[in-house]
Structure formats: structure tokens, C-alpha cells
N, C-alpha and C positions, 0 to 999 in steps of 0.2 A: 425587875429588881436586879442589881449586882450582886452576882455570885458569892461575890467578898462580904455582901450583905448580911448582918445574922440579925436570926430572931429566933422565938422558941419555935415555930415550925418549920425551920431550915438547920435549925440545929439540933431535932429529933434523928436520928437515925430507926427509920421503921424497917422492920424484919419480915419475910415472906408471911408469916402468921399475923405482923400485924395486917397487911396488905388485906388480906383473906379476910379478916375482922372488919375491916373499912367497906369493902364491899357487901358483906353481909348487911352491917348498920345501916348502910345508904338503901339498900330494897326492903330493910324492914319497916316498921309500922311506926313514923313518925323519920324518916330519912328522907331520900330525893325523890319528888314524885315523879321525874322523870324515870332515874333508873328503878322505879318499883314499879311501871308502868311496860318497861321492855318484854322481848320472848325474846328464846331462837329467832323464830322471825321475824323479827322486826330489827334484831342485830345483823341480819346476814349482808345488808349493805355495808353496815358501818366495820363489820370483819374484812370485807375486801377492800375498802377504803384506806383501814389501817394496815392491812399487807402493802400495797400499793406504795405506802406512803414509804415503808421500811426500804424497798424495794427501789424507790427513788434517793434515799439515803445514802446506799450504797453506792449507787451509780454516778452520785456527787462524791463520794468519798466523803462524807460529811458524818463525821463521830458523833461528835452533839447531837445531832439531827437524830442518827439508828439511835443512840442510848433511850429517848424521848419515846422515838417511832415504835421499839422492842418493847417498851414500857405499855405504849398504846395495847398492839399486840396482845398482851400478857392479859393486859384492863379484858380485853374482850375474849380472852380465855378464860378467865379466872367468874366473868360475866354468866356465861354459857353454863361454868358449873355450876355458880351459886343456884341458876335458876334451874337447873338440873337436882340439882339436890333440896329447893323448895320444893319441888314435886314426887320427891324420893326415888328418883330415877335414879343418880350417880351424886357423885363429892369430885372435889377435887382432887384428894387423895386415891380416890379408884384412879382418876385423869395418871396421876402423879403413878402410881403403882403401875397402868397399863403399859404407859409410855416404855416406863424403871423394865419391867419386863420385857417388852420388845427388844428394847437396844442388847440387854445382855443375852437375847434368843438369838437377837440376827447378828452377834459379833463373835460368834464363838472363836474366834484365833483372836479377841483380846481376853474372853471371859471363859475361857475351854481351852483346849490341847488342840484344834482346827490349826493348820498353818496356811497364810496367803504370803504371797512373795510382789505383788502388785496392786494398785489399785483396783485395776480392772478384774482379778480375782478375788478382790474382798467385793466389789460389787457383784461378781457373778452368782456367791456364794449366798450375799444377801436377796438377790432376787430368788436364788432357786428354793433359800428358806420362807421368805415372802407368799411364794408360789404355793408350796407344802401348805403354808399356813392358809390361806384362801379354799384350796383345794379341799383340807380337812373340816371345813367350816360349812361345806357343801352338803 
């Protein structure tokens, strides 16, 4: 279909919640028996499949292609929680808060008073935080 093309599904603008909502409906009781069918395991190919593919994206330099490819990506993140949170393991929002948490733990010189003057010191800094956190978890 052309881009220029419209209809009522190309001219919906969906939102991260709807997105969450679509995948829910598709593994529930009367949606795709495919994806109500998946695990973890049995996604784990098709998660390095869609890395793979983003990952060829870039190496073309092909926009179109990562926007699509990030999308996949996302499908098989957002995949993994849903069926995480059917079995009352996690939600996407723990996904969403662990992640939220990390970056403003390991950036402390954008989210703290920490100063780096180089790349290679905000990388040090992250790995010795990194480190800390592994070590603590022992």
C-alpha cells in the first residue's frame, strides 16, 4: 500500500498503551492462536532473528527498514512480558521501571552531582557501577 494511502487503520495513530492492549487481546481467549500458543521458548529464535535484522538495518543505513525492524524488536519485548505477566511473574511496567531505574543508577553525572569529562569515564564509571551491582546481588 502507498504511504499517501489512507484508511481508518493507517490513519489511527496508536499509543504505547494501545500497543500493550493489542498484544494482550491477540494471546487472549478468542485472538491469535498463534501468538496464544508462544513461550519464552519458543520466541528465543525469533528475538535474535529480529536483533539481527535491526542490526542489518543499520549497516544499510536504511531508516525505513530500523523504524520497522525497532518495531519488531519491541513486538518481542513487549511478547515476553505479556506472557510473563500471564503467569504473574512481571508486567511490562516492572520491564519499564527496572530498565527507568538502571539508566538513572548507572548515569549518575546526568541524574547526580558525579562528574565525567569523557566518554571513556562515563563508561568506566558505568561498568564499576555495573560491577557494584552484580557483586551486591551475590
Amino acid at each position: 500500500m502507498d504511504k499517501k494511502t489512507s484508511n481508518a487503520e493507517t490513519d489511527k495513530k496508536y499509543t504505547y498503551e494501545d500497543f500493550l492492549d493489542i498484544i494482550a487481546q491477540l494471546r487472549a481467549p478468542g485472538g491469535c492462536p498463534w501468538d496464544q500458543k508462544q513461550t519464552h521458548e519458543s520466541l528465543k529464535e525469533c528475538l535474535l532473528e529480529e536483533a539481527q535484522e535491526v542490526i542489518d538495518a543499520i549497516n544499510n543505513k536504511d531508516d525505513d527498514n530500523l523504524c520497522e525492524e525497532l518495531g519488531d524488536v519491541l513486538l518481542q519485548i513487549v511478547l515476553h512480558a505479556q506472557i510473563a505477566a500471564e503467569e504473574g511473574r512481571f508486567t511490562m511496567a516492572d520491564v519499564v521501571q527496572g530498565v527507568s531505574e538502571k539508566m538513572v543508577r548507572r548515569h549518575p553525572h546526568v541524574f547526580g552531582d558525579v562528574k565525567v569529562n569523557s566518554v571513556e569515564e562515563g563508561l568506566d564509571l558505568w561498568n564499576a557501577i555495573k560491577a557494584q551491582e552484580k557483586a551486591s546481588k551475590l
